[in-house]
Every structure is written in C-alpha cells, then in structure tokens.
C-alpha positions in Angstrom: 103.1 100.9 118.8 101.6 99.5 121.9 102.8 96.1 123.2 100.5 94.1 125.0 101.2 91.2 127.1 99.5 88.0 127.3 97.3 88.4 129.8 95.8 91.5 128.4 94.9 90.1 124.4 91.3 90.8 125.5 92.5 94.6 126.1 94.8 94.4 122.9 91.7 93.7 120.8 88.8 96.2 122.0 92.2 99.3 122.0 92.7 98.0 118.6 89.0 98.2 117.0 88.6 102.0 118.7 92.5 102.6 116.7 91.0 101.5 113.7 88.0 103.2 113.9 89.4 106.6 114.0 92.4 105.6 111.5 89.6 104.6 109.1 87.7 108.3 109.6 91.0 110.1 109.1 92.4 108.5 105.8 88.2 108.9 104.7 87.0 111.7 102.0 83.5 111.5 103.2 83.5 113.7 107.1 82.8 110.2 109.1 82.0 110.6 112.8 83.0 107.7 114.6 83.8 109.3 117.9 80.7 108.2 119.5 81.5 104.4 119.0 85.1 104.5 119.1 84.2 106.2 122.4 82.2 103.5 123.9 85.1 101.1 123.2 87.1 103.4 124.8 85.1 103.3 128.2 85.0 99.1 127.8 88.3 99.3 127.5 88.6 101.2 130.4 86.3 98.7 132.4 88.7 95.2 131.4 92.0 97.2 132.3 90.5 98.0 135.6 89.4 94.4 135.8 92.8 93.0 134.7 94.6 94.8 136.9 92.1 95.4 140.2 93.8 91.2 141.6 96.9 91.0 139.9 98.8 87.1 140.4 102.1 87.3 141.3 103.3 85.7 137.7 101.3 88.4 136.1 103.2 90.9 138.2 106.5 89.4 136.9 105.2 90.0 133.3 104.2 93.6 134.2 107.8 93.8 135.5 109.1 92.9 132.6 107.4 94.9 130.1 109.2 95.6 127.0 107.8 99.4 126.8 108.3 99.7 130.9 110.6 102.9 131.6 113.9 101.9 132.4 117.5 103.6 134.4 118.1 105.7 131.6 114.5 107.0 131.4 114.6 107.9 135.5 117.6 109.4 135.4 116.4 112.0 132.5 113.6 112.7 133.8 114.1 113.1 137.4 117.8 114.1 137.6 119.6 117.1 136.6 123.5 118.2 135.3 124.2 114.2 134.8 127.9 113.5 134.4 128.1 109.4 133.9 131.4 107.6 135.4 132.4 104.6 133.0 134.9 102.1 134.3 136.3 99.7 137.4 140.0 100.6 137.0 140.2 96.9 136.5 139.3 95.7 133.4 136.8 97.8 131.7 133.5 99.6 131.0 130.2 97.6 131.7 127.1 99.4 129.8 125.0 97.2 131.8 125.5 99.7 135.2 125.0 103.1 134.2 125.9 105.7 137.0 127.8 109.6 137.8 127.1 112.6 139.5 123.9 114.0 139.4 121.9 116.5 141.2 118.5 115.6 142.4 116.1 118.4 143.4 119.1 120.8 143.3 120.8 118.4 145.7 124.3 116.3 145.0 123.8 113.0 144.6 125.1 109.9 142.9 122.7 107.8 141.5 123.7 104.5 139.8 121.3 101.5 138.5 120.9 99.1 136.0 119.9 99.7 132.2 118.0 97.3 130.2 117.7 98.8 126.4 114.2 99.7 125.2 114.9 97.7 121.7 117.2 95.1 120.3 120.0 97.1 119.7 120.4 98.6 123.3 119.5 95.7 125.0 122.7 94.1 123.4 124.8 96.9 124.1 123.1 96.8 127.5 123.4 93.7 127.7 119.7 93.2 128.8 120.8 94.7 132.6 123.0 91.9 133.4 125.9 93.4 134.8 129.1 91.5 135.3 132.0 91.6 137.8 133.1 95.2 136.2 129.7 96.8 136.8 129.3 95.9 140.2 133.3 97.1 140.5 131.9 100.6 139.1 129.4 100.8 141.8 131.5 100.6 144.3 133.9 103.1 142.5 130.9 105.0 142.9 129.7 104.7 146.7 133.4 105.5 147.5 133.7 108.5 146.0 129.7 109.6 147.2 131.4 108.7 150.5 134.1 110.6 150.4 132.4 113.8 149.4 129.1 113.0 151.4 126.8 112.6 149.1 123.1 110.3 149.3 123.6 107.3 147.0 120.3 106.4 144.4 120.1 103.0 143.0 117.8 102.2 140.6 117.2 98.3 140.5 115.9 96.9 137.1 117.7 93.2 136.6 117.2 89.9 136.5 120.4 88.8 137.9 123.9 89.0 137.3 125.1 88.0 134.0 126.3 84.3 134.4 128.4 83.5 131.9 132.2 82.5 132.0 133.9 85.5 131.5 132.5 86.9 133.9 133.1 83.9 136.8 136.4 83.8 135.3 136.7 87.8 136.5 135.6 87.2 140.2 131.5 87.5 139.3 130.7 86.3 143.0 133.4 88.4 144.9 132.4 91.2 142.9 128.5 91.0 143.9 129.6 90.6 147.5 131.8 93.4 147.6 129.2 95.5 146.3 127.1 94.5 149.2 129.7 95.0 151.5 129.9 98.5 150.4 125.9 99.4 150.5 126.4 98.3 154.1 129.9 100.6 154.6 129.2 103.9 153.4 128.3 106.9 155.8 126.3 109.2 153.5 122.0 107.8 153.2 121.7 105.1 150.7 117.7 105.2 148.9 117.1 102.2 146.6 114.2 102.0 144.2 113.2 98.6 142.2 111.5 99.9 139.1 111.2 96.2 137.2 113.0 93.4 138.4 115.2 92.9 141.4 116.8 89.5 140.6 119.2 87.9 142.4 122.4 88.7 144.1 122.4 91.3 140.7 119.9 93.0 142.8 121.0 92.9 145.8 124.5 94.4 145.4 122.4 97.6 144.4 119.6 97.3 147.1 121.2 96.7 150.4 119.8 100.3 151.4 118.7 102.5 154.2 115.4 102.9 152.5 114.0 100.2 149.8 111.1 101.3 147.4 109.4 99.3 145.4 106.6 100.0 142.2 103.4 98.4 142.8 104.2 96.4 140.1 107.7 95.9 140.4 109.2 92.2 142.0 112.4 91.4 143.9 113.4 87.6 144.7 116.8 85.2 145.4 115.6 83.3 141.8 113.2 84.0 138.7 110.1 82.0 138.7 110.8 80.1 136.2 114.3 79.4 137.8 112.7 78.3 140.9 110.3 76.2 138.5 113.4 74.3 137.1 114.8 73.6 139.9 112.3 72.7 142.6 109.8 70.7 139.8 112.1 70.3 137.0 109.9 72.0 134.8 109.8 75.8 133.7 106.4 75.6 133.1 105.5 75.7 136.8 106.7 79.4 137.0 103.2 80.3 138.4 103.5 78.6 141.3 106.7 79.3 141.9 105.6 83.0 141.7 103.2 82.4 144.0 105.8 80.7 146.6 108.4 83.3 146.3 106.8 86.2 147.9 108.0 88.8 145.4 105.6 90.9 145.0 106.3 94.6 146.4 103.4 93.9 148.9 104.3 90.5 150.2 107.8 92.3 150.8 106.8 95.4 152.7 104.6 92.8 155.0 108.0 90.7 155.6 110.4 93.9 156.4 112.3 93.5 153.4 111.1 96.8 151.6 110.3 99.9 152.8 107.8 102.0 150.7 105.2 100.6 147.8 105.0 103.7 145.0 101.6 103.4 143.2 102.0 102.7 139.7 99.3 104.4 136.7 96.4 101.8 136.3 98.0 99.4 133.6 101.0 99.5 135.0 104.1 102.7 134.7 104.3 102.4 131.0 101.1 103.6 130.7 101.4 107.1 131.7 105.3 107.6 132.5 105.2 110.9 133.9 102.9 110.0 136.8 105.3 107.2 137.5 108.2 109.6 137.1 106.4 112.2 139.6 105.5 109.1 142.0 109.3 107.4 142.2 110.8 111.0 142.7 108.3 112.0 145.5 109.2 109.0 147.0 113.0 109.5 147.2 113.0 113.0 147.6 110.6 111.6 151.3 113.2 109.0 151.9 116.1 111.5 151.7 114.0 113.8 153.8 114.2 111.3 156.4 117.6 110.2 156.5 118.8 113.6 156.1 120.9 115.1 159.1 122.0 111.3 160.5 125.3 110.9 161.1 127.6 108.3 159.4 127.7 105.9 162.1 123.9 106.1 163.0 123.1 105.3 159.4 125.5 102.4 159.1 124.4 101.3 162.6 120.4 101.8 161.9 121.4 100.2 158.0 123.0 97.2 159.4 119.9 96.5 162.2 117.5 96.7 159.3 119.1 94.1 157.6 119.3 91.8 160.8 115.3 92.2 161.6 114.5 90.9 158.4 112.9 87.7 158.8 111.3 88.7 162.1 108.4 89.3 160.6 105.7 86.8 159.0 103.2 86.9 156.7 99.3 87.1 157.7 
C-alpha cells in the first residue's frame, strides 16, 4: 500500500480513482475497458507530482526525508553491497540494533560500511529503535573505523537519523563522550571515508557518522544541529512553527552544498527515492563508487590532512 504524505492528498486521491478503476474491471464478469480513463488519470497524476515536487519547501523536504516507505541502511546495503558479514557489539556494554555495520565488499572492493537503520514497520522500528543509536552504537562504529584502519580499507556511512537517542540510560553510559569520540575517529583514520545522508542527518547522531572526506546527500534528503520542530520549541516556544524553522536552518542538500558543508547532491526519482528504489539505488552507488575513485591512491596523512582542512573551511562560504 502506498503511503502518502500530507502535502500530496491531492496526488493520493486522483492515484486512488485510477486503482479503483482497474480493481473494479478485474473483479468484473462483464470484459470492462477502463484503460483509457484510468489512463488519463494516470497522466494528471503525472502532471500534480511534477507540480508538487518541481519547488519543494524545506519542511516539505523534511517530510520527504522522513517517509515511512523511504529505503533505509538495510535496504542500501542489500542492494548495493556484496558478501556482508555484520559486526554486533562495543566490547563495553552491548549490542545496539540501531547502528548496523561489517565487512562488506563494494564493486568487488573491501570495504566497511556502517550506518543507521530505521525499521520499515512497527516492529523493526522498535527493535531499531527508530535509528537512534545510543552510546554503544557510536562505540561499534568506531570498533569499526579501527579495524577498516588497520587493514586499509574505505569506510561507507550511511546517515539516516534524527539524533542520538536521548534518554537516561544512555547519558548515564557516556552518550556525549561517545558521539565525540566517534567524531574524533571520522577525523583519525588513514583509509578514505565516503558518507551518504539518505533521510535525515540529525544532530550530533549524524555527525559522528558524517565527518567525511566526501559528503553526499539525496536531493531530498536533510542534515541540521536540530529538527525543525526542535528549533521551533526552542526559539518560539511553539512546535507549530517548524516551517520556519525549516526555512532558517539551511538543511536542505542544496543550501548545504552552496555553504561547503556537503559535497555531492544524488538526484532522487521524481516523487522522491521511494518511488522507484532501484534508480535511487543505481544513483547513491554511482556516487560512491566516483567519490572512492577520487580519494583512491591518497596517502593516510594527505587524507587526514585534506579531511581535517575541509572541516576548517566550512563556514567560509555564504549563501547567495
């Protein structure tokens, strides 16, 4: 079943009438043709998707972001990595299902490729815990950028969050410490570090995964310090104000390539990556395969130098 957000009801409804039409001729006795007008609402549908989505607002970007049938961690890594052998634990205090990551080979290559995994239904996003790692997941990262260190292999994140899970047993277990040792670590390692958003990049929960060599980003995807409607609550005291605060926040993949902070924007299907998954899939793996290209055959001290500048220039730039 398609899921629809807000934004697109008037989408939901004409989709739906061309549905029914052809669900109505198949269940029929009588030979019904209805392709000619289930085919005109096809093409108006066609017409208000590329009208919803030819200006998109940076709240309705969020939303897009945040799409419930988006494809997640799990889905990239099946689908763009091969001979998968996952790595579970911090040697500290446990397993978090929120960060998924192993060995992996990508185009043939060894690679390690980590990220965070947000379920695709009620039950996974419990046991995923909706992406929110805590202290033990960003522990297992860098369990994981030591050993891709050590052996000299590139490091893939794939960023899909909207923070770091907040609550108290995670602060009690060194939440903050943990985050900034995961940074730390994205800015230590001698092997090429490619990070891809492919939802939401929220918070510090993002950033411990994104400090790369090469940041990519989904058209539709957004990466900021706060949600909008944290932002919202703070600055106006009212959550309701999220649009502005979208607006304010600069979040969109755009905004962020024109301000230094990512690299690369990978065109999404029209209607956004859950829409046609395997064009998305083909896009985000072009696009790493280019950034590994280029950081190929650098040495560990020129990447950790050239890493370290990138993240120093940022804020040198300004918006038109």
């Amino acid at each position: 079943m398609q899921n629809y957000l807000e934004f697109e009801k008037p989408l939901a409804e004409i989709e739906g009438k061309a549905a029914e039409l052809r669900a109505i001729a198949s269940q029929s006795e009588d030979e019904m043709n209805v392709e000619k007008e289930a085919g005109a609402l096809d093409k108006k549908a066609q017409t208000i998707l590329v009208d919803l989505y030819k200006n998109l607002t940076p709240w309705r970007k969020c939303q897009v972001a945040r799409h419930p049938d988006r494809p997640h961690c799990k889905d990239y890594i099946e689908n763009l990595f091969t001979e998968y052998t996952p790595l579970q634990g911090d040697r500290v205090f446990g397993d978090d299902t929120a960060v998924m990551g192993g060995l992996a080979r990508f185009d043939d290559q060894p690679v390690v490729v980590m990220g965070q995994e947000k379920g695709n239904d009620t039950t996974s996003r419990l046991h995923h815990n909706f992406g929110m790692a805590r202290p033990e997941g960003y522990r297992k990262a860098i369990r994981l950028m030591d050993m891709a260190d050590r052996f000299g292999l590139p490091v893939v994140t794939l960023v899909d969050t909207p923070g770091a899970f907040p609550g108290r047993g995670a602060e009690e277990r060194g939440q903050s410490e943990a985050i900034a040792r995961s940074t730390e670590k994205c800015l230590q390692i001698g092997v090429p570090l490619v990070s891809c958003i492919i939802g939401e990049g929220g918070s510090g929960g993002a950033v411990a995964f994104a400090t790369a060599d090469r940041l990519l980003m989904l058209e539709h995807s957004v990466y900021s310090v706060i949600s909008p409607e944290g932002c919202a609550s703070i600055l106006w005291k009212d959550a309701e104000k999220m649009r502005e605060a979208a607006e304010a926040l600069r979040l969109t993949a755009q905004d962020l390539v024109k301000l230094g902070v990512a690299d690369t924007v990978i065109p999404e299907p029209l209607g956004g990556a859950q829409r046609d998954r395997e064009q998305t899939f083909v896009a985000v793996k072009d696009a790493i395969a280019s950034s590994l290209k280029e950081l190929s055959g650098k040495k560990p001290k020129q990447l950790i130098k050239e890493r370290r500048q990138k993240f120093l220039d940022i804020g040198s730039k300004t918006l038109a």
